[in-house]
C-alpha positions in Angstrom: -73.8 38.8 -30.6 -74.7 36.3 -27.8 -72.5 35.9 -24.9 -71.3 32.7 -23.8 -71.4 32.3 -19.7 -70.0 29.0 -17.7 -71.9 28.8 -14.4 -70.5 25.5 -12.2 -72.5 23.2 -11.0 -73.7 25.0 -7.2 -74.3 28.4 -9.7 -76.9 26.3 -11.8 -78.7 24.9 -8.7 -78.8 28.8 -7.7 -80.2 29.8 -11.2 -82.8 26.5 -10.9 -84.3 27.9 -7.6 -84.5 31.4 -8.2 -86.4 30.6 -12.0 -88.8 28.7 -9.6 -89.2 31.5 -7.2 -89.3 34.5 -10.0 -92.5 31.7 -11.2 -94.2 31.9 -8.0 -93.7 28.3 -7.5 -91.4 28.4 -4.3 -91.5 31.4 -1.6 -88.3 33.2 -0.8 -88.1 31.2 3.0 -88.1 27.7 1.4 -85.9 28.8 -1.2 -83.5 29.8 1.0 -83.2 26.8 3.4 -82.9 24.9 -0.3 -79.8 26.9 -1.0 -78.8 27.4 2.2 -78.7 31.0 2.2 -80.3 34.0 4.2 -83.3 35.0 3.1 -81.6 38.5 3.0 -78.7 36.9 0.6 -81.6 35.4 -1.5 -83.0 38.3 -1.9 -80.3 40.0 -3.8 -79.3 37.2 -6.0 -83.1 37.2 -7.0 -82.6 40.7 -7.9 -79.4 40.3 -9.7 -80.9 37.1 -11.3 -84.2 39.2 -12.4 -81.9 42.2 -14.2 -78.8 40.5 -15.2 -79.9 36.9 -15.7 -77.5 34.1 -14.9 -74.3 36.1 -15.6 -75.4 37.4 -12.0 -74.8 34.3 -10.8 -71.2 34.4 -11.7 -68.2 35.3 -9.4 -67.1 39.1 -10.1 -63.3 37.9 -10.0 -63.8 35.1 -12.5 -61.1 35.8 -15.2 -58.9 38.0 -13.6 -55.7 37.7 -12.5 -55.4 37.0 -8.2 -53.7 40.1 -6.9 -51.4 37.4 -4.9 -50.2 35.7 -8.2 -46.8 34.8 -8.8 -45.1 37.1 -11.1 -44.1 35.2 -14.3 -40.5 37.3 -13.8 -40.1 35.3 -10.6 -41.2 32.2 -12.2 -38.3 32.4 -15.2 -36.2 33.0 -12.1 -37.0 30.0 -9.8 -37.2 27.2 -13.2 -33.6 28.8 -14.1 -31.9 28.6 -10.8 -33.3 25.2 -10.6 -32.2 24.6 -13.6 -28.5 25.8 -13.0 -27.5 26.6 -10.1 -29.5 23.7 -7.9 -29.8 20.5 -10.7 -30.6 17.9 -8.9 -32.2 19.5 -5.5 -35.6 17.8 -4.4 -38.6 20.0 -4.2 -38.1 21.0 -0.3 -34.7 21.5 -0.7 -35.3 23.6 -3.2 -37.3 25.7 -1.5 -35.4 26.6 1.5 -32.0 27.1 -0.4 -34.0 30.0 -2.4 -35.0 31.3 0.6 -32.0 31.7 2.8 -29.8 32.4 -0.6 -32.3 34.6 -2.7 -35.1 35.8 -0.1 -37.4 34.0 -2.4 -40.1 33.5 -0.2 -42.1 30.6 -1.7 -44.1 27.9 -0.4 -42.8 23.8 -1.4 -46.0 23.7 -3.1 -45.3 27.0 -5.0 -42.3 25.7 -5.9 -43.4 22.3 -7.0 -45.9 23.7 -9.3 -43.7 26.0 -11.1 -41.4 23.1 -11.6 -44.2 21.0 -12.6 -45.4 23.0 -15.3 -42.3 23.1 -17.0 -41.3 19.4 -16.9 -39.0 19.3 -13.9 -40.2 17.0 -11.4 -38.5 16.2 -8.6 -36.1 13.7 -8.9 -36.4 11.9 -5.4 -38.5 8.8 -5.8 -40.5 7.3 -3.1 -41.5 3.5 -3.1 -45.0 2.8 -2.5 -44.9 1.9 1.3 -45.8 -1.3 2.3 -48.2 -2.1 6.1 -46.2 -2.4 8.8 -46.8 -2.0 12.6 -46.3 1.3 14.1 -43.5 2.1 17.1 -44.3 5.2 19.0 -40.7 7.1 19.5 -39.1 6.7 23.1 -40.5 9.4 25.7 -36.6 10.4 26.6 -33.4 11.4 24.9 -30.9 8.8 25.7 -33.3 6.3 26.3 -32.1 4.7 22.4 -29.6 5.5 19.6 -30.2 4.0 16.3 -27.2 3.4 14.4 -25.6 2.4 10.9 -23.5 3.0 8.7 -24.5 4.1 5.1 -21.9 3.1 2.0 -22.4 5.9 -0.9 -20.9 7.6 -3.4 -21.0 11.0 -1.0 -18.0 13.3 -3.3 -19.5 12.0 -6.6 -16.6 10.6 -8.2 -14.5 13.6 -7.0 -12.9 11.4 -4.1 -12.8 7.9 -2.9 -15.8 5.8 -2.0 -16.5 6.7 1.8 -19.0 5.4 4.9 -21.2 8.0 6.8 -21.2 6.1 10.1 -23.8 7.9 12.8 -26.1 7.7 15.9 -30.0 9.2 15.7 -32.0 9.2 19.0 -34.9 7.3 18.6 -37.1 9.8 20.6 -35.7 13.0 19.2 -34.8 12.1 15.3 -31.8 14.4 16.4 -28.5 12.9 14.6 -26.2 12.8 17.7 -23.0 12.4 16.0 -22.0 11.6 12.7 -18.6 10.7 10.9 -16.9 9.7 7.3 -14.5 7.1 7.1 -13.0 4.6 4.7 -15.6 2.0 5.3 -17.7 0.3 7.7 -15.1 -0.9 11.0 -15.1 -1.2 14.6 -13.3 1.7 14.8 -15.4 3.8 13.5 -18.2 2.6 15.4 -16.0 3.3 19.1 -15.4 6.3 17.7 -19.1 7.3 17.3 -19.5 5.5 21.3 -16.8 7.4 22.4 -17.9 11.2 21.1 -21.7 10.5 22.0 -20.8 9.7 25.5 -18.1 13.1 25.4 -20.9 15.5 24.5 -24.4 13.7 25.5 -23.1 10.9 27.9 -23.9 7.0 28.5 -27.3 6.4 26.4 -29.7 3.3 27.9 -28.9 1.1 24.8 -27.8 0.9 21.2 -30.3 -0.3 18.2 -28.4 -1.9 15.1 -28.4 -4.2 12.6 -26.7 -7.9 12.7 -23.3 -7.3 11.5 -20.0 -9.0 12.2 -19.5 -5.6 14.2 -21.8 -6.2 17.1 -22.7 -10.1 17.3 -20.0 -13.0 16.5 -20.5 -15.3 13.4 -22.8 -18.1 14.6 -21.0 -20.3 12.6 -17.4 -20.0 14.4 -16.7 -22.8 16.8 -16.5 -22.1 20.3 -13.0 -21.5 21.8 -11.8 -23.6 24.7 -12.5 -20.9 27.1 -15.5 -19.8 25.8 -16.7 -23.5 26.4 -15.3 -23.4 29.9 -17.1 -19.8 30.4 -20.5 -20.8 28.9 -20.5 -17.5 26.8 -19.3 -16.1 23.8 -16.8 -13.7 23.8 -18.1 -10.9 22.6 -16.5 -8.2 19.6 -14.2 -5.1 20.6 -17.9 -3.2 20.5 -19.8 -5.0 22.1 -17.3 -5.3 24.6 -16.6 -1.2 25.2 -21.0 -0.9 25.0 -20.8 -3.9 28.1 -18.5 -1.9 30.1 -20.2 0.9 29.6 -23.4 -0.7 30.7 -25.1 -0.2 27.1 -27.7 -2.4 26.4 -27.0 -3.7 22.8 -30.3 -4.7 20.4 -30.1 -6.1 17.6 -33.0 -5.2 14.6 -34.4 -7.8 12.4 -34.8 -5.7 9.7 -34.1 -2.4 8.4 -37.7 -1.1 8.6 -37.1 -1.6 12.1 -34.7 0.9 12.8 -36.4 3.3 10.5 -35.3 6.9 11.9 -31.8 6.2 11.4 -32.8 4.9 7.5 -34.5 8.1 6.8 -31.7 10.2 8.5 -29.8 8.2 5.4 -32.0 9.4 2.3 -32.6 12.5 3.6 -28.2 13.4 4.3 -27.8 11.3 0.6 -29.8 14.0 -0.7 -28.9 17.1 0.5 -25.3 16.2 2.5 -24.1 15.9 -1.0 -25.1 19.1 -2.3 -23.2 20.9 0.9 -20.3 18.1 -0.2 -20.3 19.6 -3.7 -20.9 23.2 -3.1 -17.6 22.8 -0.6 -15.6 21.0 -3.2 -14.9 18.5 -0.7 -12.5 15.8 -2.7 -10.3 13.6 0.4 -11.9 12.1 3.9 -10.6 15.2 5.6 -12.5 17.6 3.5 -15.8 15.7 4.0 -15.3 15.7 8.2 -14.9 19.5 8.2 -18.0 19.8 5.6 -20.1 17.6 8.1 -18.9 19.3 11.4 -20.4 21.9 10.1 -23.2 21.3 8.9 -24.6 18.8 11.5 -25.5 21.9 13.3 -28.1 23.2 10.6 -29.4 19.6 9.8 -30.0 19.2 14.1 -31.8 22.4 13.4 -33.9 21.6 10.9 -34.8 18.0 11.6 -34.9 17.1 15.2 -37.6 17.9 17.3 -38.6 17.9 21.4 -39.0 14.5 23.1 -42.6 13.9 24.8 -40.4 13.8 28.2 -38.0 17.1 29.0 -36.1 14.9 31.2 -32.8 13.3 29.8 -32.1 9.6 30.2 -28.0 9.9 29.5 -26.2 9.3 32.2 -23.0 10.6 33.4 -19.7 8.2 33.3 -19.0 6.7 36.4 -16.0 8.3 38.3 -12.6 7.1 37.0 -13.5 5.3 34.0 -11.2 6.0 31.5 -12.7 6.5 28.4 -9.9 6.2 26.0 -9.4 2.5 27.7 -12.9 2.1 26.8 -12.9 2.7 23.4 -10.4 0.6 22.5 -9.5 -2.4 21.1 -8.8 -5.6 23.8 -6.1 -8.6 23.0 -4.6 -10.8 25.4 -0.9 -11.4 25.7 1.8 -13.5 27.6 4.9 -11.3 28.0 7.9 -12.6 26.5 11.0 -13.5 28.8 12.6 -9.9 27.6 9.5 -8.4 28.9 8.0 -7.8 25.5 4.7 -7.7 24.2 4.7 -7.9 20.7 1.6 -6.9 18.6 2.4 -8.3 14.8 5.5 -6.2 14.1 5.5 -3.6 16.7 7.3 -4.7 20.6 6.5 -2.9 23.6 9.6 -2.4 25.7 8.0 -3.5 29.6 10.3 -1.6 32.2 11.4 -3.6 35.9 8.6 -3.4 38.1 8.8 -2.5 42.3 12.4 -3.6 43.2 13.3 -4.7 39.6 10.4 -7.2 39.3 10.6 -9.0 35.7 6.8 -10.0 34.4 7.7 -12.1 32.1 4.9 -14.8 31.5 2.7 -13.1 32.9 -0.6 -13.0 30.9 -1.7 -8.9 30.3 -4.1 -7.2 28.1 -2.7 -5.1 25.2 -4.8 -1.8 24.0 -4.6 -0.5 21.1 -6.2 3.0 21.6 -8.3 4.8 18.2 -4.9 7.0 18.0 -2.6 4.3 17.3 -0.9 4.2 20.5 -0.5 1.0 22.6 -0.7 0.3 26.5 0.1 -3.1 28.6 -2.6 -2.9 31.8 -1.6 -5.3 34.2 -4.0 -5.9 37.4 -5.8 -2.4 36.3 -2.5 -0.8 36.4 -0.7 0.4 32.8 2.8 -0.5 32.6 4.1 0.5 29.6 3.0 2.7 27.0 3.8 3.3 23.1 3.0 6.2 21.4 1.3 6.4 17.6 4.0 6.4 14.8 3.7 6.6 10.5 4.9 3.5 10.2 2.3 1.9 12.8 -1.4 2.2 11.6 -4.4 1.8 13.5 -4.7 -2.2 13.3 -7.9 -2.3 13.3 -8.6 -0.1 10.3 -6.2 -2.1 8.5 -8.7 -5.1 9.6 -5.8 -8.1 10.5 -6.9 -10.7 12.3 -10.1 -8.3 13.9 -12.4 -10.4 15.6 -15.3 -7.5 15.5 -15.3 -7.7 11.9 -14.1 -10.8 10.8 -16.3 -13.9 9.9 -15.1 -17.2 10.2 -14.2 -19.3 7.1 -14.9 -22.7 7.3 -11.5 -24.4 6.3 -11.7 -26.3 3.2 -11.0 -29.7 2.9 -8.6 -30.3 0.4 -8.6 -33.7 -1.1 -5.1 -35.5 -1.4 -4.7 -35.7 -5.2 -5.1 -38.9 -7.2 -1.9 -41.1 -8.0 -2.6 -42.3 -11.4 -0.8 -45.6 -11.9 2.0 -45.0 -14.2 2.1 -47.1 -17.1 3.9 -50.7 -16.7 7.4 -50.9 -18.1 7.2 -54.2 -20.8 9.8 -56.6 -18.9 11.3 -59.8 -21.0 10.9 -63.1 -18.7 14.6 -64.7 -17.5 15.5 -67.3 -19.1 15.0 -69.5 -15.8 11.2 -67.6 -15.7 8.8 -71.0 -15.2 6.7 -69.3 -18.1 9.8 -70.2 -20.3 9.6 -74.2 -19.2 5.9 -74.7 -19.6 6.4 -73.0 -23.2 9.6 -74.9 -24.1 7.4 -78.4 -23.2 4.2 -77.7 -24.6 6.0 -76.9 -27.9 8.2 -80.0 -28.0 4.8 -82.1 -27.1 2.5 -80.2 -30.2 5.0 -78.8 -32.1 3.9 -75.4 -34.2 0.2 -75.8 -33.6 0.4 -75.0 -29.8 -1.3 -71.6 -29.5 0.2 -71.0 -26.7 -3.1 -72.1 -24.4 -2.1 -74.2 -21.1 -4.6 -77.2 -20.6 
């Protein structure tokens, strides 16, 4: 019975030369600089070749099973607890959860050929990418924070819909700070300011997109005073960045401000994984999943600037912070020393030997807590603390000029007066109709057809 051999392609070159040495044809030194060989290595294969023929040739191990091969136990293992326990996880993802949850120690590709093989491919698409001119990252941290807010459905129906508003640093891909909220305002945005510059300090400048948040609607006519300034005002945080001496830019695109994008897919992948494991169903629940696991994704993700030094800076001595990160309106106190903000009045005590301010013109806060303060001259006289019945005005978005795009007022047509329909009136008997008719019938008699000449 013949046996069948399969020699590859550099195995029947081998068995070529050596039939033209074993023929006298070639000497051992030129076939070895043919095969690239010592002539010491050419000189067993020739032996091999002369007592075996070409099943010398072959490699020993061909058939066998690797003594590093992955048991098919552990196989059944990894397809069901991707199958189970981690639906949905990515390839990656995958990988490190059955590590530091099963000490199975597999490589992603392992992993993605097991899956593979068994139909399960990993359900993260990627879009072909499209040419587009490279940025190196920023040599220091602090010298830029991307940021954005990214709308999703992060508890999966379990919960409302919530925003994941956050700040990456453009040389670090670290995510600086992150939070949920109800949706995309300028409060959640001084927030982020106001917790970056608590536990990193002041950054050199802020990258985002054109929203109503950071720049003014183009559209909205200037204000008298804006006119008389030569500047628009700017929103409640652009404002807080200006004081703050942020330098605010503004991306054309969203390619632009690509680590802050991928920060997005990657925390819409796996954030709601952590989301689900935790149960996480209100806004509070999600917070305390995040806070927690910001930590591990810093961990995993970021990595060293090409600078050690930092570029935050510290806040300058006695700024306050909270006055900051606030939102700004301008008021004229009422003649019993009110200020009013829609349906809440703050009470404006006498001032240095019972001083009454009324008319003057002073700058209402309404801090992220919900409390109020009148500053007068850089000095607060009055304060209000937060109450139930008095919600943060601008998450209820009244009247906010940092998120609010002008309308152009509509120009309502007066409506048509349709002519109403003429009441038939009988001439008087004195009508001059009623003489011409009375004479032209006496002149013609009954064949006037009641035509005037």
């Amino acid at each position: 019975m013949r046996e069948t051999i399969t020699l590859n392609r550099k195995e029947q070159t081998r068995g070529k030369v050596l039939t033209i040495v074993l023929e006298g044809r070639c000497t051992t030194e030129e076939a070895a600089g043919l095969l690239r060989v010592s002539e010491r290595h050419l000189l067993r294969l020739k032996k091999g070749f002369r007592e075996e023929g070409p099943a010398a040739l072959a490699h020993g191990n061909r058939g066998r099973r690797p003594a590093h091969a992955i048991q098919e136990g552990l196989r059944q293992e990894v397809v069901q607890l991707a199958t189970l326990v981690y639906a949905g996880y990515n390839h990656t993802h995958l990988q490190e959860e059955l590590e530091e949850g099963h000490s199975i120690k597999l490589s992603r590709r392992s992993v993605s050929r097991i899956l593979t093989a068994v139909g399960l491919r990993s359900p993260r698409k990627r879009r072909t990418r499209k040419h587009r001119a490279h940025r190196p990252p920023l040599p220091r941290a602090g010298m830029m924070l991307q940021v954005d807010g990214s709308r999703h459905d992060w508890l999966e129906g379990r919960g409302p819909q919530l925003v994941l508003i956050g700040a990456v640093d453009d040389a670090t891909s670290e995510l600086v700070h992150a939070l949920f909220g109800e949706q995309e305002d300028a409060a959640g945005y001084l927030t982020l300011l106001r917790e970056t510059v608590r536990k990193r300090g002041v950054p050199l400048s802020w990258y985002s997109d054109r929203h109503g948040i950071f720049q003014r609607n183009g559209k909205e006519p200037w204000t008298l005073a804006e006119e008389l300034a030569g500047r628009r005002e700017p929103t409640q945080v652009a404002r807080a960045l200006e004081e703050l001496g942020i330098n605010l830019i503004l991306a054309g695109s969203p390619q632009a401000k690509g680590r802050v994008e991928r920060c997005w897919g990657t925390l819409q992948d796996r954030l709601v994984k952590e989301l689900r494991q935790a149960g996480a169903c209100t806004l509070e629940e999600a917070n305390r999943v995040l806070k927690t696991y910001l930590p591990r994704f810093r961990k995993r993700f970021a990595h060293k600037p090409a600078e050690p030094q930092s570029a935050y800076r510290p806040l300058p001595p006695g700024t306050d912070l909270a006055s900051v990160c606030s939102f700004h309106y301008f008021r004229r106190v009422a003649n019993d020393n009110t200020v009013r903000l829609e349906e809440r009045l703050v009470q404006i005590q006498p001032g240095p030997g019972g001083r009454s301010y009324a008319g003057c013109r002073v700058q209402l806060q309404e801090r992220l807590d919900g409390s109020l303060a009148v500053v007068y001259q850089g000095r607060v006289l009055a304060r209000q603390p937060a109450s139930s019945q008095s919600p943060l005005r601008a998450r209820q978005q009244r009247r906010d000029r940092s998120s609010a795009t002008y309308i152009q007022p509509e120009k309502i047509a007066p409506p048509k007066q349709t002519p109403s329909p003429r009441a038939k009136s009988k001439p008087s008997s004195t009508h001059p109709w009623r003489t011409l008719m009375w004479a032209a019938n006496k002149k013609h008699g009954d064949k006037f057809t009641g035509q005037l000449t």
